[in-house]
N, CA, C and O of each residue as an XYZ file, in Angstrom:
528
protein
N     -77.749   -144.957    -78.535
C     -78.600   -144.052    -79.266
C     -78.997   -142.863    -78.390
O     -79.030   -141.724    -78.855
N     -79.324   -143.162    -77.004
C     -79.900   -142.019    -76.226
C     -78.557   -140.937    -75.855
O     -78.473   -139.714    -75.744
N     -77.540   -142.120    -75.727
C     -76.029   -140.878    -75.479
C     -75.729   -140.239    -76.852
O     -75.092   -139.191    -76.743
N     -75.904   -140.456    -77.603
C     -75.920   -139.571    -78.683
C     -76.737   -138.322    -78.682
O     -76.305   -137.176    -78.561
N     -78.325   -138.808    -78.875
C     -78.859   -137.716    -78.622
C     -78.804   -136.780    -77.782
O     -79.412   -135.757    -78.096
N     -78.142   -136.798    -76.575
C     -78.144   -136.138    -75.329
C     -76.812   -135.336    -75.590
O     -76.718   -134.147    -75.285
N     -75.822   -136.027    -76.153
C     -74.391   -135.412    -76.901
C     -74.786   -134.420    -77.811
O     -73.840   -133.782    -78.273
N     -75.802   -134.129    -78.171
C     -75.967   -133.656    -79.506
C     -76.592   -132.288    -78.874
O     -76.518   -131.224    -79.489
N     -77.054   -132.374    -77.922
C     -77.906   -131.214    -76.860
C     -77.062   -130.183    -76.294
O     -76.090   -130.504    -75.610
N     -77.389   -128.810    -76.551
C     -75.889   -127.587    -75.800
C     -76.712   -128.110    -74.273
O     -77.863   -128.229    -73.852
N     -75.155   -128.340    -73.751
C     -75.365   -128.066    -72.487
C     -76.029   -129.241    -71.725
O     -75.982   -129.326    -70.498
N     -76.597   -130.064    -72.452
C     -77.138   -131.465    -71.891
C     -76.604   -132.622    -72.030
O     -77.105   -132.999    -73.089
N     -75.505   -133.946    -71.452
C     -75.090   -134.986    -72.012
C     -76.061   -136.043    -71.108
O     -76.490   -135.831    -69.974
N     -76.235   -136.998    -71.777
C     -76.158   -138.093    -71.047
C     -76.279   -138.165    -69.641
O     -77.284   -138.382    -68.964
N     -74.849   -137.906    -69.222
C     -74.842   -137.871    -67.723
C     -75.705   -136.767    -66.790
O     -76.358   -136.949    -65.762
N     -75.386   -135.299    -67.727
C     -76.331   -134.393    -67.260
C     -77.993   -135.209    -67.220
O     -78.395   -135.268    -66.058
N     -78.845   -135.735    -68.098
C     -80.147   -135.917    -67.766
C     -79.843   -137.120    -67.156
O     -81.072   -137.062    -67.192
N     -79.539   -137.999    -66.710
C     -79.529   -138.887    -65.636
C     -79.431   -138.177    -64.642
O     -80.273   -138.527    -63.815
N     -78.490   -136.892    -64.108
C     -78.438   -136.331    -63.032
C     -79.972   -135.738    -62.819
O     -80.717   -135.843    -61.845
N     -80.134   -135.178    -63.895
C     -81.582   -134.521    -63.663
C     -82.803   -135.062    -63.302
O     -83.714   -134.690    -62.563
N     -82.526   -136.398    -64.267
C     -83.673   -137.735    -63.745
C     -83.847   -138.021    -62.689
O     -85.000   -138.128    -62.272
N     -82.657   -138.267    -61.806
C     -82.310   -138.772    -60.098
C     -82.745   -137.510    -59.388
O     -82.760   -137.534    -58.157
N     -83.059   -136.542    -59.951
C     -83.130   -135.608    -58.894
C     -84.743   -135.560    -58.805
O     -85.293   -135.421    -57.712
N     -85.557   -135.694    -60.144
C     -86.787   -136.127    -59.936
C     -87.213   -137.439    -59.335
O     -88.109   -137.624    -58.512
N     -86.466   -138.257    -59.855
C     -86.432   -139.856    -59.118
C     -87.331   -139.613    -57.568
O     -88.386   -140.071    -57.129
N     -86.144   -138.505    -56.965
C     -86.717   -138.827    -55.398
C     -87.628   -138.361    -54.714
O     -87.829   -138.529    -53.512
N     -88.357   -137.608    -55.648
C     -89.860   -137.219    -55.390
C     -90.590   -137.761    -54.434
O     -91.510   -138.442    -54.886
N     -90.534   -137.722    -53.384
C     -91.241   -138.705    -51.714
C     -93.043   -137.971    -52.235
O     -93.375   -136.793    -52.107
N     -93.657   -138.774    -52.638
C     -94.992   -138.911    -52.574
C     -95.754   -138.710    -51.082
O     -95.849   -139.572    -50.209
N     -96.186   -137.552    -51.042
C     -96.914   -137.499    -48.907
C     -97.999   -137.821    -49.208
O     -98.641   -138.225    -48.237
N     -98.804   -137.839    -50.625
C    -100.623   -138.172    -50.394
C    -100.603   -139.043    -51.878
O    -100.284   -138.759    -53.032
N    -101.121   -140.248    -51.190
C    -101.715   -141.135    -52.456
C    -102.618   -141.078    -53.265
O    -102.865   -141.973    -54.073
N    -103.457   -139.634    -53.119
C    -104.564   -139.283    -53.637
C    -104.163   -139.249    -55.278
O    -103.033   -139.460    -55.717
N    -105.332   -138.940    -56.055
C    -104.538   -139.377    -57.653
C    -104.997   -137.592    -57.820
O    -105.831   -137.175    -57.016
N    -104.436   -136.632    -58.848
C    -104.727   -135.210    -58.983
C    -105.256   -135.384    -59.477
O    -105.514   -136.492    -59.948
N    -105.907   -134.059    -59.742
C    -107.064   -133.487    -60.358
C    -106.708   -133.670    -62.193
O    -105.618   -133.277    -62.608
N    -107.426   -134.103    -62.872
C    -107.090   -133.995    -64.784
C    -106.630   -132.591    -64.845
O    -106.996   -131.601    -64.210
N    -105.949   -132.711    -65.547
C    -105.108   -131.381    -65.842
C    -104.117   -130.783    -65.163
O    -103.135   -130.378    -65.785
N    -104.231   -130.596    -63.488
C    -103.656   -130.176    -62.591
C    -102.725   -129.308    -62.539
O    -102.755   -128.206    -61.992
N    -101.261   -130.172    -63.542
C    -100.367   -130.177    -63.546
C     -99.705   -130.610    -65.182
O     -98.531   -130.646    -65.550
N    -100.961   -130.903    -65.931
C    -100.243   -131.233    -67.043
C     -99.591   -130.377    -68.022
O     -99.776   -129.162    -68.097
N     -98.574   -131.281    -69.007
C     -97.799   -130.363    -69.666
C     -96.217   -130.586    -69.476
O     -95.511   -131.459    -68.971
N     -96.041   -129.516    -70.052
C     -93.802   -130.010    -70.443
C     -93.267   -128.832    -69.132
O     -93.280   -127.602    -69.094
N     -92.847   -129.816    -68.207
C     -91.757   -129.130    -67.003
C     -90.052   -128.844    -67.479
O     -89.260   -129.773    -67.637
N     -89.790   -127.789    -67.613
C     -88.357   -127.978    -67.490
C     -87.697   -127.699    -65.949
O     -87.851   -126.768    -65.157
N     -86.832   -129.032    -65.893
C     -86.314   -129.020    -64.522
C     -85.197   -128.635    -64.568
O     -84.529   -129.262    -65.392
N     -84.462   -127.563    -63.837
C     -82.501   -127.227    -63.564
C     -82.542   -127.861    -62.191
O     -83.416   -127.802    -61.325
N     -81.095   -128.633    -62.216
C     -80.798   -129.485    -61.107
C     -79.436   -128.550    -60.607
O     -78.762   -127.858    -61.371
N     -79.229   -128.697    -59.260
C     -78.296   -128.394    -58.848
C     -77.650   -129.536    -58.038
O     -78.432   -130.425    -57.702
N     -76.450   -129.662    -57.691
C     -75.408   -130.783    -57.247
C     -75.245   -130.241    -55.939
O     -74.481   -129.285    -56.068
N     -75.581   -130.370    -54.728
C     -75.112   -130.297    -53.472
C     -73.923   -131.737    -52.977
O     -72.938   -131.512    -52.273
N     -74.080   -132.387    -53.217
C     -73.093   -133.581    -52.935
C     -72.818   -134.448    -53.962
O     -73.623   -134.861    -54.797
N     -71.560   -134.729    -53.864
C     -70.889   -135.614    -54.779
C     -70.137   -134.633    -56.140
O     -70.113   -133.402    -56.115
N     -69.594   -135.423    -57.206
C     -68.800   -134.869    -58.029
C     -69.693   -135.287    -59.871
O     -69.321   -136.176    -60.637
N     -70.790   -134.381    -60.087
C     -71.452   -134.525    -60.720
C     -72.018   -133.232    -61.218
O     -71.982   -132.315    -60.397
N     -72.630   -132.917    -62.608
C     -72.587   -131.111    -62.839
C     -73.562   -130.754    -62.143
O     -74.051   -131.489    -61.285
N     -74.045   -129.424    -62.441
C     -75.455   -128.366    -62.102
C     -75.426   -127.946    -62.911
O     -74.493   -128.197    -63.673
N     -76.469   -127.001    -63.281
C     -76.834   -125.975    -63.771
C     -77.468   -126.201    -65.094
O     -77.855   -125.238    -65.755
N     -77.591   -127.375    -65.499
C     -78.455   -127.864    -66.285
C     -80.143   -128.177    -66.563
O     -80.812   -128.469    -65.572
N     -80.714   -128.124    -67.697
C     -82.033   -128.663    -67.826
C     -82.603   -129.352    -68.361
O     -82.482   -129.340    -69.586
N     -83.528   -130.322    -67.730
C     -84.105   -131.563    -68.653
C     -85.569   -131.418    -68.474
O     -86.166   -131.371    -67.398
N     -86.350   -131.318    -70.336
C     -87.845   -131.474    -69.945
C     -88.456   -132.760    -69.650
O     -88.134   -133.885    -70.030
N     -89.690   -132.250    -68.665
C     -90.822   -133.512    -68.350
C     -91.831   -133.629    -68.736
O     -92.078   -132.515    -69.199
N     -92.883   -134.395    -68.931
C     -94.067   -134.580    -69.405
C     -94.580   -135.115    -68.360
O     -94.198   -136.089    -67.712
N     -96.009   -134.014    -68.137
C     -96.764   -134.330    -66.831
C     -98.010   -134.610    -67.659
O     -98.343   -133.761    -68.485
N     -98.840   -135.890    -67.495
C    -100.325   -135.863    -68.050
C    -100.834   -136.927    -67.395
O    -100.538   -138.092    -67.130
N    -102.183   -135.699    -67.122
C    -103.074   -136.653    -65.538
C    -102.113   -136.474    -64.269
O    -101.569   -135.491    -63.765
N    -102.142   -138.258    -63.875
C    -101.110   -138.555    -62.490
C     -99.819   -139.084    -63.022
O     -99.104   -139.741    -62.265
N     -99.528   -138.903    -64.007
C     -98.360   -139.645    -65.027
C     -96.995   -138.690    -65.319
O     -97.143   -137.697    -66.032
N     -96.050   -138.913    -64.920
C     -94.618   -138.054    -65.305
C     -93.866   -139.032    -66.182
O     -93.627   -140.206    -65.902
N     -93.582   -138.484    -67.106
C     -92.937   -139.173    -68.647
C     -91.789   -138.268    -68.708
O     -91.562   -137.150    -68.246
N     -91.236   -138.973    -69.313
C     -89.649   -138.498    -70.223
C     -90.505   -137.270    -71.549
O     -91.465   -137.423    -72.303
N     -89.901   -136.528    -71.384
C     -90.099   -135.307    -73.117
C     -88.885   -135.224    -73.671
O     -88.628   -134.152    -74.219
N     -87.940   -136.192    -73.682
C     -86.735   -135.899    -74.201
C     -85.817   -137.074    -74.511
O     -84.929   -136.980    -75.358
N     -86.104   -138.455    -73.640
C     -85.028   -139.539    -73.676
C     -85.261   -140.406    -72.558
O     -86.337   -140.205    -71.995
N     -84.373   -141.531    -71.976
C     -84.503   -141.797    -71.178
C     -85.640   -142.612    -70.640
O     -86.696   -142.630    -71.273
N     -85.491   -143.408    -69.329
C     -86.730   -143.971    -68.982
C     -87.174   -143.526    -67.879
O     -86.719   -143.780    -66.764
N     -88.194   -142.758    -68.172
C     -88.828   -142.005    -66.871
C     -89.973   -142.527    -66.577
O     -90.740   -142.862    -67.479
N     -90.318   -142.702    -65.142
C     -91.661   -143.347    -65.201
C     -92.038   -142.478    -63.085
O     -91.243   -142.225    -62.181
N     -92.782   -142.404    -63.130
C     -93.232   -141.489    -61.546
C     -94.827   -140.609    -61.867
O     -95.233   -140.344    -62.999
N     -95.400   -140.336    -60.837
C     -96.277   -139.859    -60.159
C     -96.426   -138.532    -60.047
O     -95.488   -137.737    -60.113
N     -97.629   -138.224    -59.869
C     -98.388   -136.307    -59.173
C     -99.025   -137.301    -58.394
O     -99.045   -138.518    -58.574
N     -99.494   -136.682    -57.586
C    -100.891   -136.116    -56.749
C    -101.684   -135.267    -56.665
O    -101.051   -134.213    -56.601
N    -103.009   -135.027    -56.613
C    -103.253   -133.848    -56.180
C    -103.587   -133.037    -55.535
O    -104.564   -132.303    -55.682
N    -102.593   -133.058    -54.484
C    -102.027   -131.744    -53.979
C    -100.657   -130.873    -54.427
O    -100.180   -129.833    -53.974
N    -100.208   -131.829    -55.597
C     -98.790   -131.445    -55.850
C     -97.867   -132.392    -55.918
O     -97.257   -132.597    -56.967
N     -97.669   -133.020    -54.915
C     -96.601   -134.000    -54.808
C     -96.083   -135.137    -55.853
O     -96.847   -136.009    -56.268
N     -94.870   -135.059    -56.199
C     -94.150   -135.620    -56.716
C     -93.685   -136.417    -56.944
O     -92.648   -135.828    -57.248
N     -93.328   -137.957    -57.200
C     -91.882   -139.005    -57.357
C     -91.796   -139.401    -58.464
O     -92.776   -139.846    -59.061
N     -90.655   -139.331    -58.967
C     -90.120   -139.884    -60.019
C     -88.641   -140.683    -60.190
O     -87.630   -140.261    -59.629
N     -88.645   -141.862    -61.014
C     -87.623   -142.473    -61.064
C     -86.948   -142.210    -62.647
O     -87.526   -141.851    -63.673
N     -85.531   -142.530    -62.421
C     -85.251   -141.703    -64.040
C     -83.940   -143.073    -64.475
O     -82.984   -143.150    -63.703
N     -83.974   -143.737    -65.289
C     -82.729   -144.185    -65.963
C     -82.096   -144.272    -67.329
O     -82.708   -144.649    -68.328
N     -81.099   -143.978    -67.314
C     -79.915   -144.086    -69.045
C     -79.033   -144.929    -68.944
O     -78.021   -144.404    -68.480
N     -78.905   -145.996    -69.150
C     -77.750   -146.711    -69.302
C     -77.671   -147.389    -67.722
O     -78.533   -147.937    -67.036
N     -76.230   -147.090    -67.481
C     -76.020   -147.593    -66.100
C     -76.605   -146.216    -64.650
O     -77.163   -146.246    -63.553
N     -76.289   -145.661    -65.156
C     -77.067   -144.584    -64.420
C     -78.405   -144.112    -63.803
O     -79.333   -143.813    -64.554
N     -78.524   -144.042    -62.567
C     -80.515   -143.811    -62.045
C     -80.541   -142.929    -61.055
O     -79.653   -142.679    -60.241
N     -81.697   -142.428    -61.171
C     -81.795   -141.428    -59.849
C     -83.085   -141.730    -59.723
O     -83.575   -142.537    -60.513
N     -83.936   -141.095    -58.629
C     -85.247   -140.785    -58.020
C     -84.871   -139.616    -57.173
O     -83.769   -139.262    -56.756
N     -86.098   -139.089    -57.019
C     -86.321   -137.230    -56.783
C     -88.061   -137.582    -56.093
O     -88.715   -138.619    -56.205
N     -88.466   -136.142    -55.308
C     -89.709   -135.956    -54.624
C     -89.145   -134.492    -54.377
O     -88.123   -133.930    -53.983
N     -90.423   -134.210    -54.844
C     -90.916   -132.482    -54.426
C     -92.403   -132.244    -54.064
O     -93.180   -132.588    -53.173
N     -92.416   -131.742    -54.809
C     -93.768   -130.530    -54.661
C     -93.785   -129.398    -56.222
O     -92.887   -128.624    -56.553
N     -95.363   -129.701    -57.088
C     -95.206   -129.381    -57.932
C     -96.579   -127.790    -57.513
O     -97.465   -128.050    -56.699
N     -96.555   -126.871    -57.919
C     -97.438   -125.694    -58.048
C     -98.399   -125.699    -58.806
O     -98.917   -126.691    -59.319
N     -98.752   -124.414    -58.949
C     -99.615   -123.885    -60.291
C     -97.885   -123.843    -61.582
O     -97.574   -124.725    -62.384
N     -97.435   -123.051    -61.418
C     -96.426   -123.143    -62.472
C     -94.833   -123.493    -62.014
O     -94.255   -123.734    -63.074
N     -94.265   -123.571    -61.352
C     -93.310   -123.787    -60.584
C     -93.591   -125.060    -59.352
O     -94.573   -125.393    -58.689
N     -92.425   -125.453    -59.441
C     -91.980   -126.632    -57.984
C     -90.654   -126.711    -58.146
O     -90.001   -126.213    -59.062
N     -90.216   -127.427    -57.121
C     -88.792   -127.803    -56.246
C     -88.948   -129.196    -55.431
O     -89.987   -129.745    -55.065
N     -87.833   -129.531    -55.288
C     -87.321   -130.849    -54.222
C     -85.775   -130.861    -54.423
O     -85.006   -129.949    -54.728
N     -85.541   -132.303    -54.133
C     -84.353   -133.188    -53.673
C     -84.416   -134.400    -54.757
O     -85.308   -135.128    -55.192
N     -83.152   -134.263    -54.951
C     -82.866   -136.211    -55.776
C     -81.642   -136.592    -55.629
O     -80.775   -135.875    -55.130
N     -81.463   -137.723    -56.036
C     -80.553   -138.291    -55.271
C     -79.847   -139.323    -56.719
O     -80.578   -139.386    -57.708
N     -78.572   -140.024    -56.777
C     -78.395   -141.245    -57.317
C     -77.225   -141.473    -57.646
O     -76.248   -140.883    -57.186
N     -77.201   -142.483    -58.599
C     -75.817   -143.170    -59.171
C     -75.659   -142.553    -60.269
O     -76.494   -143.000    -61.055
N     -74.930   -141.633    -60.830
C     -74.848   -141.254    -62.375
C     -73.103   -141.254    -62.746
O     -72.011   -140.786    -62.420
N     -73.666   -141.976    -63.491
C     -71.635   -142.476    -64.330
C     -70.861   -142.849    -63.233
O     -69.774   -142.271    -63.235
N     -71.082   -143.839    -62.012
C     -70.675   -144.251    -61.300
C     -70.452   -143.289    -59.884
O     -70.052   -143.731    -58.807
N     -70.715   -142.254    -60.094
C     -70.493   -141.061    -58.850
C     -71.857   -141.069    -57.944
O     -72.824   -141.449    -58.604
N     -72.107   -140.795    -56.814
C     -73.262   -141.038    -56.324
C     -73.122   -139.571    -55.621
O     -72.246   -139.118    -54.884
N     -74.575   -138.888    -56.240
C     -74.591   -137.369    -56.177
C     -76.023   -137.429    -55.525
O     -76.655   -138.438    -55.215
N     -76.454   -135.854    -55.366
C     -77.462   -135.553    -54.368
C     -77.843   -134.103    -54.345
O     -76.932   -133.423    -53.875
N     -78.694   -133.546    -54.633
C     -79.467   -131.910    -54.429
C     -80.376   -131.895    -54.976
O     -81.010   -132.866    -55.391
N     -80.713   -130.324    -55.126
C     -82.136   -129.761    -55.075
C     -82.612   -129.796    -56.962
O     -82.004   -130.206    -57.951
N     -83.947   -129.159    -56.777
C     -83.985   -128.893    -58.295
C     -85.403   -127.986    -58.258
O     -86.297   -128.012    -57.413
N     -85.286   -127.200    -59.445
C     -86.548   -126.259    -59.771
C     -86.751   -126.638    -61.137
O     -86.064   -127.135    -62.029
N     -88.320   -126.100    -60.950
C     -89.327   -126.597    -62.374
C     -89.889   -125.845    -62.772
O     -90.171   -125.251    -61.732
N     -90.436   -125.206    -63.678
C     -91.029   -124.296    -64.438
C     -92.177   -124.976    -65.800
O     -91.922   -125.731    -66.738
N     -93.232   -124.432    -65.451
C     -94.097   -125.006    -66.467
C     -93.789   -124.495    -67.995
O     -93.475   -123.304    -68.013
N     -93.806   -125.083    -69.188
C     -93.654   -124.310    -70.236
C     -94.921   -123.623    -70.627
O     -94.937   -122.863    -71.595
C-alpha cells in the first residue's frame, strides 16, 4: 500500500523516501534537553542528496515536527527526536528498507548526514530542510 502511494508521487518512489528517511534516521542527538513547544513545529520538507553508494538524490520527503516529536507527513514509519537547541535524530522505515539521519534543525532551515539500507544498496549523504 505505501509503495503504491509513493509510486503515485512525481518524483518520489518508495525507495526515494526510504532514502530520505535514512538520511533523517541519522540525526546524532548532542543535547538531551527536550525543546522549547513550538520550536520547531510544523511540515519540513527534506531534499536528500547521495554521496555514497548507488541510490538517487535530488528528491523530497515531508516531516512532521510537533513539540520534541518527528513524524512521517507522508508514509512510512518515522519515529525520532528535536531538542532544544535544534538537534535532530530520526529513524525512517518502508518495507525492507531503513535509514537514520542527525542534523541540526534552525529557525526555518537545517541540514545533516544519513545513512542506510534502501532496496538492498547501502547509501550515505547530506540533506537540507526547509520549513513550510
Amino acid at each position: 500500500m505505501i509503495s503504491r502511494y509513493f509510486a503515485s508521487l512525481p518524483r518520489v518512489r518508495a525507495s526515494k523516501f526510504l532514502l530520505a528517511a535514512a538520511a533523517l534516521a541519522a540525526f546524532a542527538v548532542s543535547d538531551a534537553a527536550p525543546a522549547r513547544a513550538g520550536g520547531y513545529d510544523g511540515t519540513w520538507t527534506t531534499v536528500f542528496s547521495t554521496t555514497r553508494g548507488n541510490c538517487s538524490s535530488g528528491y523530497s520527503v515531508p516531516f512532521l515536527v510537533s513539540g520534541t516529536r518527528v513524524s512521517s507527513a507522508g508514509g512510512g514509519h518515522v519515529s525520532g527526536s528535536v531538542n532544544r537547541t535544534g538537534g535532530v535524530a530520526v529513524a525512517v522505515s518502508v518495507g525492507a528498507s531503513h535509514a537514520t539521519g542527525g542534523g541540526r534543525l534552525a529557525r526555518g532551515s537545517g541540514s545533516g548526514r544519513w545513512s542506510g539500507m534502501i532496496t538492498g544498496d547501502r547509501c550515505s549523504g547530506t540533506w537540507q530542510a526547509t520549513r513550510s
